[in-house]
mmJSON file of the N, C-alpha and C atoms, coordinates in Angstrom:
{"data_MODEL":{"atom_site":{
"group_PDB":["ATOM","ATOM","ATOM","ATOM","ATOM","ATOM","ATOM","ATOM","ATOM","ATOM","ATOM","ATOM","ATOM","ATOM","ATOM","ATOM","ATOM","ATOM","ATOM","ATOM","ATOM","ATOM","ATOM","ATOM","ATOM","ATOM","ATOM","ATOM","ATOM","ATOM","ATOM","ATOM","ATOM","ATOM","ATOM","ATOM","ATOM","ATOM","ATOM","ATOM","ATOM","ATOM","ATOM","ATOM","ATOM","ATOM","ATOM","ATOM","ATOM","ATOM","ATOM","ATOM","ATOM","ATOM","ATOM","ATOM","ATOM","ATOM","ATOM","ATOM","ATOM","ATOM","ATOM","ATOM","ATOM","ATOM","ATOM","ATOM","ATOM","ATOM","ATOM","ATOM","ATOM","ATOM","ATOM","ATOM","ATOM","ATOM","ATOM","ATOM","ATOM","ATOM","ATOM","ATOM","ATOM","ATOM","ATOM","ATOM","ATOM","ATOM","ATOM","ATOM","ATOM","ATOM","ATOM","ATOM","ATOM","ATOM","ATOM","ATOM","ATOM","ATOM","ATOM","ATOM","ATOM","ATOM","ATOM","ATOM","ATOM","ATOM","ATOM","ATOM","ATOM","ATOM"],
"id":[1,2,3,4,5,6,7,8,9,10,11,12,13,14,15,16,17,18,19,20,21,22,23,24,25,26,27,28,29,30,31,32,33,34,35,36,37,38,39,40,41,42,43,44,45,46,47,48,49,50,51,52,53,54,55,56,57,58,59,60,61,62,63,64,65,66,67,68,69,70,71,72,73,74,75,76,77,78,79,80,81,82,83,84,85,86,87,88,89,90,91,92,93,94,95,96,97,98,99,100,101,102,103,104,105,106,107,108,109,110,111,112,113,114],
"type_symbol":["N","C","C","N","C","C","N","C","C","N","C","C","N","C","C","N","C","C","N","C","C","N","C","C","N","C","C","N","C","C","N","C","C","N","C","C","N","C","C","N","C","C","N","C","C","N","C","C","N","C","C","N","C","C","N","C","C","N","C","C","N","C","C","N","C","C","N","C","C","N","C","C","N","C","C","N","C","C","N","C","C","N","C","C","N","C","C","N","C","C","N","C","C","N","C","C","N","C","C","N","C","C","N","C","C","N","C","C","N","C","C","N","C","C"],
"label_atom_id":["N","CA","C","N","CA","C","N","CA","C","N","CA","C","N","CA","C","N","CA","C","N","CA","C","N","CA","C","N","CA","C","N","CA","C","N","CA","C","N","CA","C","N","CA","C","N","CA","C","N","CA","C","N","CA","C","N","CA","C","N","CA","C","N","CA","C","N","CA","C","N","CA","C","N","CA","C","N","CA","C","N","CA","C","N","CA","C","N","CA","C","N","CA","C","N","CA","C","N","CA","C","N","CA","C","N","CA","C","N","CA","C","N","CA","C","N","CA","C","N","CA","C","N","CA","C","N","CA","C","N","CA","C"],
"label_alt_id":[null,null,null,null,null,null,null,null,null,null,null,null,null,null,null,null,null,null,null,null,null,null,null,null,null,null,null,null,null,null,null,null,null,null,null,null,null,null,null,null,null,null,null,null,null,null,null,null,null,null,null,null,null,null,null,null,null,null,null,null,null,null,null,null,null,null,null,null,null,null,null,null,null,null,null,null,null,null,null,null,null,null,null,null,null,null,null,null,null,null,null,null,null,null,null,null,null,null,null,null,null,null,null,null,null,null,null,null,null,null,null,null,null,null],
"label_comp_id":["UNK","UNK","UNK","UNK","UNK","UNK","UNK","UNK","UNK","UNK","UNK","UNK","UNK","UNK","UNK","UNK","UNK","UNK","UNK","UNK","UNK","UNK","UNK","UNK","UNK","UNK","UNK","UNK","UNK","UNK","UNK","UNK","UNK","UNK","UNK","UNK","UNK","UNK","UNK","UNK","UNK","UNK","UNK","UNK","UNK","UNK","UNK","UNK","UNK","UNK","UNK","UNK","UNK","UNK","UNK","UNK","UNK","UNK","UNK","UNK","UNK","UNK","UNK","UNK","UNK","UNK","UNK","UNK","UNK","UNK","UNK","UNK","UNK","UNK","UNK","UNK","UNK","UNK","UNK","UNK","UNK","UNK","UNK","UNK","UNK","UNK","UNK","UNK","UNK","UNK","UNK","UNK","UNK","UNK","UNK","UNK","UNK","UNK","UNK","UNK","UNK","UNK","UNK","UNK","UNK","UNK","UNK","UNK","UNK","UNK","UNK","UNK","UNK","UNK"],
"label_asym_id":["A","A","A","A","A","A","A","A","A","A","A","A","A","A","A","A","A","A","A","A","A","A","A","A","A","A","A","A","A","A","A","A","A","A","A","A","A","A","A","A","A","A","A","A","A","A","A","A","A","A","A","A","A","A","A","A","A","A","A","A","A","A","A","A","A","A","A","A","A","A","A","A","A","A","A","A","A","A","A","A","A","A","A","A","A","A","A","A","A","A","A","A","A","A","A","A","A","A","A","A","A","A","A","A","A","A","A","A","A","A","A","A","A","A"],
"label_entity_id":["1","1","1","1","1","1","1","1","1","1","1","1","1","1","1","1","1","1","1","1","1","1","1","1","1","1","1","1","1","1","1","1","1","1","1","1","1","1","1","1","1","1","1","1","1","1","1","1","1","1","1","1","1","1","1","1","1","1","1","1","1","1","1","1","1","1","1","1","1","1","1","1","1","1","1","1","1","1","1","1","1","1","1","1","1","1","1","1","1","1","1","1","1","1","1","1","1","1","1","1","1","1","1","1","1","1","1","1","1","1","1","1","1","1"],
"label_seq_id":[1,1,1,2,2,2,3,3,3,4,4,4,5,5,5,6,6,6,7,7,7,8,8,8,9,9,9,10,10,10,11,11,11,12,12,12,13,13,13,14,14,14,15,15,15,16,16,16,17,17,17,18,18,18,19,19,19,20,20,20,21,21,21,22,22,22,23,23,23,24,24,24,25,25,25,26,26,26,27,27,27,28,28,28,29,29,29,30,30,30,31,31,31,32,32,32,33,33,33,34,34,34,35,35,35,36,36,36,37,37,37,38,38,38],
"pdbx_PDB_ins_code":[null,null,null,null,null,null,null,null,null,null,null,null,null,null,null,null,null,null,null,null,null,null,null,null,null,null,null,null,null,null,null,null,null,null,null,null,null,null,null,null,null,null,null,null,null,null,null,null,null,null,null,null,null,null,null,null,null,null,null,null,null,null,null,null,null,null,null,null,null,null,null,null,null,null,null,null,null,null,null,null,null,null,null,null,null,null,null,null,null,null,null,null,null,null,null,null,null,null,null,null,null,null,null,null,null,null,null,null,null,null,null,null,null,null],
"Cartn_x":[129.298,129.551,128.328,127.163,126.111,125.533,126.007,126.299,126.704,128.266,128.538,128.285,127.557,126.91,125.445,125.09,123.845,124.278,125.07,125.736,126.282,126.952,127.283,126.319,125.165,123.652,123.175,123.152,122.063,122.805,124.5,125.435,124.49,124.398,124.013,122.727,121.95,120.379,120.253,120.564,120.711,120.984,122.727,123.064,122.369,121.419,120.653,119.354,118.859,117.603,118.025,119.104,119.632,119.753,120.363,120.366,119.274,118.521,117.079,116.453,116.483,115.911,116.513,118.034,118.935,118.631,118.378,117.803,116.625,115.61,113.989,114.136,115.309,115.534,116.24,117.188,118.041,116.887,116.0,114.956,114.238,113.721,112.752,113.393,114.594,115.685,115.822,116.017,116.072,115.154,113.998,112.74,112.509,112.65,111.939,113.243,114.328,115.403,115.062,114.531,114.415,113.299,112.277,111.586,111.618,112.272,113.048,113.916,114.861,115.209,114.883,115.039,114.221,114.705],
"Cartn_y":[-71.756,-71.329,-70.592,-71.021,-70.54,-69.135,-69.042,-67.752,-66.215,-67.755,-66.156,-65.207,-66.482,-65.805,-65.551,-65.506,-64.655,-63.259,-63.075,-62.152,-61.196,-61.778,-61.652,-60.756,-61.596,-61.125,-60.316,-59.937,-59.128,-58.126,-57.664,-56.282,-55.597,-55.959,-55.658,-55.013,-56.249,-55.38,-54.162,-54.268,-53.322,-52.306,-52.506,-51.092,-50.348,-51.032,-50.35,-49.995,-50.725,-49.707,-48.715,-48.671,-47.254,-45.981,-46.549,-45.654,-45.35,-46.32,-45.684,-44.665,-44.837,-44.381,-42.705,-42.965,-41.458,-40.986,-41.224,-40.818,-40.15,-40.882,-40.051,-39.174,-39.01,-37.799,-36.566,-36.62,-36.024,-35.19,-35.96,-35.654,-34.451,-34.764,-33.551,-32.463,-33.026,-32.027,-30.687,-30.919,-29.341,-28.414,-29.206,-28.887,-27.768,-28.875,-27.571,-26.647,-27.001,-25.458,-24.464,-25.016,-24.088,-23.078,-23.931,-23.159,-22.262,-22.529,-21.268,-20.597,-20.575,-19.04,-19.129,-17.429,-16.894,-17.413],
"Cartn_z":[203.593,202.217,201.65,201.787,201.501,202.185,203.107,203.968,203.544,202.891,201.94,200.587,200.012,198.843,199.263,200.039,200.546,200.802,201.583,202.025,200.763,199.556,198.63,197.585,197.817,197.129,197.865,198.704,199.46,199.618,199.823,199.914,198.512,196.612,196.267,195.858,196.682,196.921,197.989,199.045,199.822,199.264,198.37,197.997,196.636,196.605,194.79,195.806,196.783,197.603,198.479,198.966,199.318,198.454,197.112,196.246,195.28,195.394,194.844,195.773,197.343,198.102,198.482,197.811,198.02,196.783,195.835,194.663,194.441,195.215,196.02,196.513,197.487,198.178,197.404,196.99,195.492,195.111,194.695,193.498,194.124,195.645,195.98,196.599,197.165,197.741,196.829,195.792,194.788,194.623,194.854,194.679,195.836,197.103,198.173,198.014,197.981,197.594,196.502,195.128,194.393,195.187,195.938,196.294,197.032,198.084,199.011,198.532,197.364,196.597,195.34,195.221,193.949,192.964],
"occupancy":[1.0,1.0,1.0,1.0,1.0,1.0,1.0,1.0,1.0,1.0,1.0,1.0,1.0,1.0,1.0,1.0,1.0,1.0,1.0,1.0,1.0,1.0,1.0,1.0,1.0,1.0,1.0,1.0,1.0,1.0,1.0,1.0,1.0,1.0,1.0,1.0,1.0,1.0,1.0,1.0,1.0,1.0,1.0,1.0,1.0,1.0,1.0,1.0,1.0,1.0,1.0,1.0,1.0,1.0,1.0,1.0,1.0,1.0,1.0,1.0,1.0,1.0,1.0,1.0,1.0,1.0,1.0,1.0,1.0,1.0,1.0,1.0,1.0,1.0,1.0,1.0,1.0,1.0,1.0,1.0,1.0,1.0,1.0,1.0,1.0,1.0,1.0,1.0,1.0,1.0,1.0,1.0,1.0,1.0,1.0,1.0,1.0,1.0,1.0,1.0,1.0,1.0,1.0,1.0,1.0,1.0,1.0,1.0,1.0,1.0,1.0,1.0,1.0,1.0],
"B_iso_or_equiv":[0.0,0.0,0.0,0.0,0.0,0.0,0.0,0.0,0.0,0.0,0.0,0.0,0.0,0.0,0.0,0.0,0.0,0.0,0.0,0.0,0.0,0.0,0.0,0.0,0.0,0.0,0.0,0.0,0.0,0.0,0.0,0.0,0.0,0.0,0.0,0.0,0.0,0.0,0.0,0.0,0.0,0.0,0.0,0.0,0.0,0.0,0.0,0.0,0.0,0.0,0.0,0.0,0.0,0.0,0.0,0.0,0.0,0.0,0.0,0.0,0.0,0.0,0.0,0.0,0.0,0.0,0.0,0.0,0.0,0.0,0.0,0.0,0.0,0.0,0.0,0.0,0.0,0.0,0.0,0.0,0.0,0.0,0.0,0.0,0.0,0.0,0.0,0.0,0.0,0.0,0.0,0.0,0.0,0.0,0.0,0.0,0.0,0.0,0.0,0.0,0.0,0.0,0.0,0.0,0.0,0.0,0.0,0.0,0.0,0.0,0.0,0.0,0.0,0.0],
"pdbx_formal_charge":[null,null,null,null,null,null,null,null,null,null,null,null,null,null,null,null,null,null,null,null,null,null,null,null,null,null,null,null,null,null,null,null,null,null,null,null,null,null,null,null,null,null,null,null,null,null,null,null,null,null,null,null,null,null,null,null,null,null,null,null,null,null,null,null,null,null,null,null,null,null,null,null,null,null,null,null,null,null,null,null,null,null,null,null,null,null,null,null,null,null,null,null,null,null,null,null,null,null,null,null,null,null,null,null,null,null,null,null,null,null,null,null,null,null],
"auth_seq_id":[1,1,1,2,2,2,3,3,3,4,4,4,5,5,5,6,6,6,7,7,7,8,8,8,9,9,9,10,10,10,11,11,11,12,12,12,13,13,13,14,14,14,15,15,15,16,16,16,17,17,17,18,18,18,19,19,19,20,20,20,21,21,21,22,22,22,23,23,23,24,24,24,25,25,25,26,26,26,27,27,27,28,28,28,29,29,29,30,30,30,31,31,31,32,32,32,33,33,33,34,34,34,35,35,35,36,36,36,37,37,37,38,38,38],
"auth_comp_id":["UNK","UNK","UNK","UNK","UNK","UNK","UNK","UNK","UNK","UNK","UNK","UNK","UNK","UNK","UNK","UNK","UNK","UNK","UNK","UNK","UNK","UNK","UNK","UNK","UNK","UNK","UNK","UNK","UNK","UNK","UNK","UNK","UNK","UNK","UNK","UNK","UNK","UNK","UNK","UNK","UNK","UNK","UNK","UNK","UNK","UNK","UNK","UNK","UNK","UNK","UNK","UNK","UNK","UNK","UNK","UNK","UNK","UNK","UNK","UNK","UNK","UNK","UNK","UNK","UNK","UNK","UNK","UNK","UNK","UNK","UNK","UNK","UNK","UNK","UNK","UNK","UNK","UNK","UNK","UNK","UNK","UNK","UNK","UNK","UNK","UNK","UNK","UNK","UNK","UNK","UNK","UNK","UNK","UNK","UNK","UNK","UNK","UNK","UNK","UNK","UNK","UNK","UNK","UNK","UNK","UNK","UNK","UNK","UNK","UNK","UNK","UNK","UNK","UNK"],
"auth_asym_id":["A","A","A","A","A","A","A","A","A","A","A","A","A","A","A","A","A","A","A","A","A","A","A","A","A","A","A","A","A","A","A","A","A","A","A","A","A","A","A","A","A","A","A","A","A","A","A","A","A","A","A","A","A","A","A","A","A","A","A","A","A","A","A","A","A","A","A","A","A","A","A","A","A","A","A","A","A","A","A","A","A","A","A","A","A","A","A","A","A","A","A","A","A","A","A","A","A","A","A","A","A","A","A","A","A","A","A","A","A","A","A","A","A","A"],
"auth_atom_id":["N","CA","C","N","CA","C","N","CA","C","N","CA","C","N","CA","C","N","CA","C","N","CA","C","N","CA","C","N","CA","C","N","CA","C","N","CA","C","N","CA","C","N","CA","C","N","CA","C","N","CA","C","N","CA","C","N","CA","C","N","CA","C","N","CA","C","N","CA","C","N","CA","C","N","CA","C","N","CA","C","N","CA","C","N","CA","C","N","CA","C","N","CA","C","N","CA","C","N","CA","C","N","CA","C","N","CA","C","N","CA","C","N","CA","C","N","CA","C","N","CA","C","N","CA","C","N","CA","C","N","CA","C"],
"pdbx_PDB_model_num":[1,1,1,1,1,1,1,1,1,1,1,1,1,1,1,1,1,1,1,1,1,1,1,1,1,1,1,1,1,1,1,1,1,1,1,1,1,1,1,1,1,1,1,1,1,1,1,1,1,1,1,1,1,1,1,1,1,1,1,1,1,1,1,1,1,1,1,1,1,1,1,1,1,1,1,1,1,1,1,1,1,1,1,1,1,1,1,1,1,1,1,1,1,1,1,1,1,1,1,1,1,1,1,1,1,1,1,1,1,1,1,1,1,1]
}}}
């Protein structure tokens, strides 16, 4: 039982440091594009 609310807890952490971490990327991604066109 305890298994599954670990499991429970941790789907959510995982999925907010993925998306912080796709968010980091997002962020500079435009960047080096703006930079390569005018």
């Amino acid at each position: 039982m305890s298994n599954i609310v670990k499991n429970f807890v941790n789907i959510p952490i995982f999925s907010a440091v993925f998306s912080l971490f796709d968010y980091h990327l997002s962020y500079f991604k435009p960047r080096y594009l703006n930079d390569d066109m005018p």
